[in-house]
C-alpha positions as CSV (number, residue, x, y, z in Angstrom):
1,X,0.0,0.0,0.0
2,X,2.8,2.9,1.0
3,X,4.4,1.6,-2.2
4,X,1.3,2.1,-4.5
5,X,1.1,5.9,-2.4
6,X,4.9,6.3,-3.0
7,X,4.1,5.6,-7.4
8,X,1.3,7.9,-6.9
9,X,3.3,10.8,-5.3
10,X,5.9,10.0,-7.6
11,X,3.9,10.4,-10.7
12,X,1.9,13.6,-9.3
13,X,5.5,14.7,-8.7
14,X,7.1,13.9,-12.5
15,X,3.4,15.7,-13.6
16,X,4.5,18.2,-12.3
17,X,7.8,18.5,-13.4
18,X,6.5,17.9,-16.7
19,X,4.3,21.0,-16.3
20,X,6.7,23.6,-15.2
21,X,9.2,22.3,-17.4
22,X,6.5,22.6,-20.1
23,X,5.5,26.3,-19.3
24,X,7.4,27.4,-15.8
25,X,9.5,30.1,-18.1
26,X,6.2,31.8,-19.6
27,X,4.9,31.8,-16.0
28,X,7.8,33.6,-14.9
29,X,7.8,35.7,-17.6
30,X,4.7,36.2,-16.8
31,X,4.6,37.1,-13.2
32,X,7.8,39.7,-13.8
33,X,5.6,41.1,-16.4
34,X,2.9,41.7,-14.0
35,X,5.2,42.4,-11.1
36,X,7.0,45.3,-13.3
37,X,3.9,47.3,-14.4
38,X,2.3,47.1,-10.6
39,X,5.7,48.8,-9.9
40,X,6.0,51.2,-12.3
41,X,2.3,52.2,-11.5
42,X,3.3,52.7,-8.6
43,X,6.4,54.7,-9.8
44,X,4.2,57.0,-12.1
45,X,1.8,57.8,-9.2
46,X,4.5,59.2,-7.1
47,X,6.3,60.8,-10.3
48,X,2.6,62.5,-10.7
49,X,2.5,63.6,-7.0
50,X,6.0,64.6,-6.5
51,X,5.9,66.8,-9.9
52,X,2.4,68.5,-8.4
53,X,4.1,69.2,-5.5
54,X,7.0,70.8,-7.0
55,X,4.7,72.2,-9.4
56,X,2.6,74.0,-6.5
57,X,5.8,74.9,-4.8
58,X,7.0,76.9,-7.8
59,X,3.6,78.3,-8.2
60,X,3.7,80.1,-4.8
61,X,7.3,81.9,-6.0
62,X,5.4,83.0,-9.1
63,X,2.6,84.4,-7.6
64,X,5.3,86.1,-5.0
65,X,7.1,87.1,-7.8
66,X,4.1,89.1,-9.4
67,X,3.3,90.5,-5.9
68,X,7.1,91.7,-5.8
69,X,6.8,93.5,-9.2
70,X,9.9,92.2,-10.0
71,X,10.2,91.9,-13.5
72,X,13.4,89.7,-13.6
73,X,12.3,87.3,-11.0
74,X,8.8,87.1,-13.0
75,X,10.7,85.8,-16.1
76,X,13.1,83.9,-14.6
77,X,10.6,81.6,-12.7
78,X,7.9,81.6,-15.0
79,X,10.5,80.5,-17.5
80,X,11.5,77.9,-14.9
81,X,8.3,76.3,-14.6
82,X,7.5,76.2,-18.7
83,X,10.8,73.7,-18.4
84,X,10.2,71.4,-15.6
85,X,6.1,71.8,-15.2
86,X,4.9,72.3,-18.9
87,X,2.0,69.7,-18.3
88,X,0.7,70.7,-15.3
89,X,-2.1,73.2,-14.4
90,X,-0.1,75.3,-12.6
91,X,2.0,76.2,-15.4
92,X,-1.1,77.1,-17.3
93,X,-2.6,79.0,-14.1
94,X,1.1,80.8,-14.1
95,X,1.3,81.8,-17.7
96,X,-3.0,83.8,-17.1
97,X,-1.1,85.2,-14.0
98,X,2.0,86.6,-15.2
99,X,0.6,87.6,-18.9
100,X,-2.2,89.6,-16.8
101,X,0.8,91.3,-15.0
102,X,3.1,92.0,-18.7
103,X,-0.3,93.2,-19.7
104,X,-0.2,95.6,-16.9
105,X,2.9,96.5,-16.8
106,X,3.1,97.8,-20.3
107,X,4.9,94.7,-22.0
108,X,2.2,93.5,-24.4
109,X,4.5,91.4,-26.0
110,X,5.3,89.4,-23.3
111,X,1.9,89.0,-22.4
112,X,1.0,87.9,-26.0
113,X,4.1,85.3,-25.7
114,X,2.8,84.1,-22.0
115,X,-0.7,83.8,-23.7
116,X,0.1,82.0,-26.8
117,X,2.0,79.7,-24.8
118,X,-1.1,78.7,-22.2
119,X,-3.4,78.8,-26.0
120,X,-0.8,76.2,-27.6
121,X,0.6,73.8,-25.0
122,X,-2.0,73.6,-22.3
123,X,-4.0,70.3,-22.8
124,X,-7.2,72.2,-20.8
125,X,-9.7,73.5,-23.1
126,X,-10.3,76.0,-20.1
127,X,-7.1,77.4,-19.9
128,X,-6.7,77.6,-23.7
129,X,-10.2,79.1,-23.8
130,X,-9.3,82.1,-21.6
131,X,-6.0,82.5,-22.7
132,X,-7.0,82.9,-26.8
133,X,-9.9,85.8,-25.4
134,X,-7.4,87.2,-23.5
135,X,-5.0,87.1,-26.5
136,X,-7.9,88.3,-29.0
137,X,-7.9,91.5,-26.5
138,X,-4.8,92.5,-26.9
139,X,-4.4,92.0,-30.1
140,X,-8.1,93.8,-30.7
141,X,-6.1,96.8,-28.4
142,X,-2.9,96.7,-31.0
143,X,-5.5,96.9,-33.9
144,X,-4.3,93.3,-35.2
145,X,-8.0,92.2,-36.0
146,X,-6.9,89.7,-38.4
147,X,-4.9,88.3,-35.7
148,X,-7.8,88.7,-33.3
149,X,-10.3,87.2,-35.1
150,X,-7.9,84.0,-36.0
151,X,-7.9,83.4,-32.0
152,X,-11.9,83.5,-31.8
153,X,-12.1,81.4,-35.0
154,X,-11.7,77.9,-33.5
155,X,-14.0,76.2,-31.9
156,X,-15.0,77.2,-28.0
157,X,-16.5,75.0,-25.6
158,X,-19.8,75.5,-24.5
159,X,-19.1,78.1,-21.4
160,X,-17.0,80.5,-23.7
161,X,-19.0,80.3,-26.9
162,X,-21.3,83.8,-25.9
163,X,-17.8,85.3,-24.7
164,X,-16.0,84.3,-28.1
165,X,-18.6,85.5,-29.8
166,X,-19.1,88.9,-28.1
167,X,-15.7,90.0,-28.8
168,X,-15.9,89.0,-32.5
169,X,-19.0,91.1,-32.6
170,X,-16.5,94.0,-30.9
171,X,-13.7,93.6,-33.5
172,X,-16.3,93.6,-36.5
173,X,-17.8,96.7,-34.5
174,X,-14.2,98.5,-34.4
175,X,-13.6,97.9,-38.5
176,X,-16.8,99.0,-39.0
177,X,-18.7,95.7,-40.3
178,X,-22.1,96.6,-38.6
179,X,-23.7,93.4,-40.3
180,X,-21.3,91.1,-38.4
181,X,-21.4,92.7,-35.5
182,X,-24.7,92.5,-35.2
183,X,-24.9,89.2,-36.5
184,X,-22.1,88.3,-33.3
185,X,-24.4,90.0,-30.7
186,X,-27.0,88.4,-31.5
187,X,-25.5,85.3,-30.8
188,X,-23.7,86.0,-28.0
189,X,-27.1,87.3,-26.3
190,X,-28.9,84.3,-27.1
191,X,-26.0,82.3,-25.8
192,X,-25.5,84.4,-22.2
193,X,-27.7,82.9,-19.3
194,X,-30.9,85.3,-18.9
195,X,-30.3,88.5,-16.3
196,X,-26.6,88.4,-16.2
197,X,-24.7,91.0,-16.5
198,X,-22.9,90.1,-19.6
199,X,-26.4,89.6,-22.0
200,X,-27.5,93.4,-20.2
201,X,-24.0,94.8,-21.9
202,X,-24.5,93.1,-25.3
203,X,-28.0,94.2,-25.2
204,X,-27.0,97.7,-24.7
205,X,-24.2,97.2,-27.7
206,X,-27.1,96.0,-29.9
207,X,-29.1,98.8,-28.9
208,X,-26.4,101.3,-30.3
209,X,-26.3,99.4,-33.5
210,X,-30.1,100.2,-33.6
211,X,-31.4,96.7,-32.5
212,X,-34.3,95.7,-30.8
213,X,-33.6,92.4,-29.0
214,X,-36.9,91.8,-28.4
215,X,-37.8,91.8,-31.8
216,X,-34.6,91.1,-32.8
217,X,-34.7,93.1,-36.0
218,X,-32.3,96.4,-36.6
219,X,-34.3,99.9,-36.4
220,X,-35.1,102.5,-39.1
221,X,-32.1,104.0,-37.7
222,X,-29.8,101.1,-38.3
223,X,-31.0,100.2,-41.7
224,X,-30.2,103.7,-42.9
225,X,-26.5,103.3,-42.1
């Protein structure tokens, strides 16, 4: 009897043998496949936190560096974080804040730099959404309306659409094209949420172009021009 246990065993043992000999190397392989992406996972989750961290860290010097007013440090750490933090949100909250402060300061074309920057690399539709409206503006300001009116051109999600078009409707406005202005008005009131302040301004703007938004159809007074 313990010999007929003993061939048993032994033959559940040479199965066995048989089996990893048969496939043990594609199980390993296997497993250190496995094992290797749990780690590296693991790796890119603390890459991602460590680089937000640093990102937020370098943040705080920019805004301090605005608040300082120096212009040297403002470039030199804004350029900073374009190189290490391109892909982050800070860098894309950094290049609003430091364009606004070019802007401010009286260096448009810095601030146009800072903006097309956010407009091109930042991966946020957001970010790139405020930073080609704030770009359309100062190019509207430099009397680049070509150049304006390629930034509004593209296509704006659904919380900018009224804001896009309203400033088209301002650039057609400043060359004169009462047509399209009107005609960019009209969408951006019907766009704005009811009783805000924004849809009371671009009523008043289609007012002065002799249009009645609640009929929606120019005046006598348009017409004639």
């Amino acid at each position: 009897m313990a010999n007929q246990l003993d061939l048993e065993e032994q033959e559940q043992l040479d199965q066995i043998k048989h089996f990893w000999s048969t496939y043990g190397n594609a199980i390993t392989w296997a497993l250190i496949v496995v094992l290797a992406g749990f780690a590296s996972w693991n790796f890119y989750n603390y890459w991602q936190r460590s680089q937000a961290n640093q990102a937020a860290a370098l943040f705080d010097e920019v805004e301090r560096s605005i608040q300082s007013g120096d212009a040297t440090k403002i470039d030199r750490v804004f350029s900073d974080m374009k190189e290490r933090f391109a892909a982050t949100a800070y860098a894309q909250q950094s290049g609003l804040l430091v364009a606004k402060q070019y802007a401010s300061g009286g260096k448009a074309d810095a601030a146009k730099a800072a903006l097309t920057w956010v407009a091109e690399k930042s991966s946020d539709v957001g970010y790139q959404s405020v930073a080609k409206l704030r770009l359309a503006g100062l190019l509207m300001d430099a009397k680049d309306y070509t150049g304006a009116l390629n930034q509004l051109n593209g296509v704006f999600p659904a919380g900018f659409e009224a804001l896009a078009a309203d400033r088209k409707g301002d650039i057609f406005a400043l060359q004169d094209d009462k047509l399209k202005a009107i005609e960019e008005y009209q969408k951006a009131y019907q766009l704005f949420e009811p009783l805000t302040n924004y849809r009371r301004l671009v009523e008043v703007k289609l007012s002065a172009l002799g249009v009645n938004v609640t009929t929606s159809a120019p005046t006598d007074t348009a017409q004639g021009k």
